[in-house]
Structure formats: C-alpha cells, structure tokens
N, C-alpha and C positions, 0 to 999 in steps of 0.2 A: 504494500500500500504506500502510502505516504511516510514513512516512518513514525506514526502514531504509533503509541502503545502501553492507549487506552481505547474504551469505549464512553457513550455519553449515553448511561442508564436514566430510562424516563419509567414515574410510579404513578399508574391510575386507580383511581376508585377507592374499592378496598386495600388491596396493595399497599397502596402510598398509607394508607391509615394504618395499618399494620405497621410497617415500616417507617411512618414517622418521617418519610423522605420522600421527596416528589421528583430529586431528581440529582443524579450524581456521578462521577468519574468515576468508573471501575480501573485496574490496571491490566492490561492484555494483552501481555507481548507475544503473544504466537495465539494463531487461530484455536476458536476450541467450538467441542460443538452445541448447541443451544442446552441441550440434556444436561453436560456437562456444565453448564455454566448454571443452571437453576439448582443442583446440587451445591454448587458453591454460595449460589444464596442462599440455599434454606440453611447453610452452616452459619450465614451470615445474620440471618434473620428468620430463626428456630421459630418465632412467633405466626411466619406464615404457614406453619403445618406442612400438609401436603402439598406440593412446587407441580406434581402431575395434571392439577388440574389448569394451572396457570397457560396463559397464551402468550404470542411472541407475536412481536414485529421486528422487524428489522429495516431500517433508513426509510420507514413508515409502509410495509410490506408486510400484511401478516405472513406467517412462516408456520411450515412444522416444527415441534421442539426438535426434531435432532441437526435441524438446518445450521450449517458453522457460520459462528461470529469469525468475524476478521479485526484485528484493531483497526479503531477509526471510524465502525458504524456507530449506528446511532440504535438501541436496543429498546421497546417498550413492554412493558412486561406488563399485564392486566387479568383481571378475571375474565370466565368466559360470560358474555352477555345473554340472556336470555328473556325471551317476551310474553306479552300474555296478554 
C-alpha cells in the first residue's frame, strides 16, 4: 500500500456503546484477515461478547468476515440491522 500501518477503525450503534469509542487507529503492519482481526477485538473489548455476529465494511464496502484488511483501509464494524 502506501506505507501505512494502521487502519482507521469506525464504531456504530451498539458497538460504539459497548466500546465506549466511535472511532480509532488500530496498528496493522501486515494484512490480516477480517476473522482474524475481530478476535483481536473481542480480546480488546471482552465486553462485546460474541464478534461472530458482528459485520464489516471495508473503505465503506460491506464485506464477508474473513475478507483481508490491508493497512491503510478504513474498517466499520456494526451490528447486523434488522426490520420489522
């Protein structure tokens, strides 16, 4: 990439409420894959529970969890939304 290496972590809804954070630098010097990076949040932030249910975007792209972060995107992590 650019020699970035970090990502720019974005917190919606619940997430950010849990987490206390809406929005923040992770550090990322080598790709990793989305799976693998929600594991390290839930180490991060033990209060979100289960990370499986959690959703992703990537540089505003929903994504499947195991789609790789590169340093330098931009990552949103949210609940899944549901209607009624």
């Amino acid at each position: 990439m650019n020699g970035a290496t970090t990502i720019k972590v974005r917190y919606f809804a619940q997430v950010a409420e849990l987490t206390q954070v809406r929005e923040e630098d992770w550090p990322l010097p080598q790709a990793i894959s989305g799976t693998q990076w929600l594991a390290a949040l839930a180490q991060r932030y033990p209060q979100l529970g289960s990370v499986s249910r959690l959703k992703l975007a990537i540089n505003q792209f929903h994504v499947a969890q195991d789609t790789v972060i590169q340093p330098g995107d931009e990552v949103a992590v949210f609940e899944p939304v549901t209607g009624g």
